[in-house]
C-alpha angles and dihedrals in degrees: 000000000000086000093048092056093050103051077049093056094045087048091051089048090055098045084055091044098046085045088047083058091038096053099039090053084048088055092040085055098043094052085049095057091035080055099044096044085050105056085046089065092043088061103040087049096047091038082051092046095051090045095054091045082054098054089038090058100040088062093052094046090052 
């Protein structure tokens, strides 16, 4: 019985420790897209941005 609990409690440790890695990995994952997708937006404002000064200037200059 004593053996049993504590196979239990060392299975139990390594579950925890296997969904610690797991989620870490997850977050890991979830701050690379957000980051990603960030930078992306970034891009695409500041892209927009320049766009828009551009056109803005080409109309004053003609």
């Amino acid at each position: 019985m004593h053996r049993a609990l504590g196979f239990q409690r060392l299975w139990l440790a390594a579950l925890f420790k296997e969904m610690g890695e797991f989620l870490e990995l997850l977050l890991c994952l979830c701050a690379r897209i957000l980051r990603g997708f960030l930078t992306c937006q970034g891009q695409i404002l500041s892209g927009f941005y320049s766009s828009t000064l551009v056109r803005k200037n080409h109309t004053i200059v003609s």
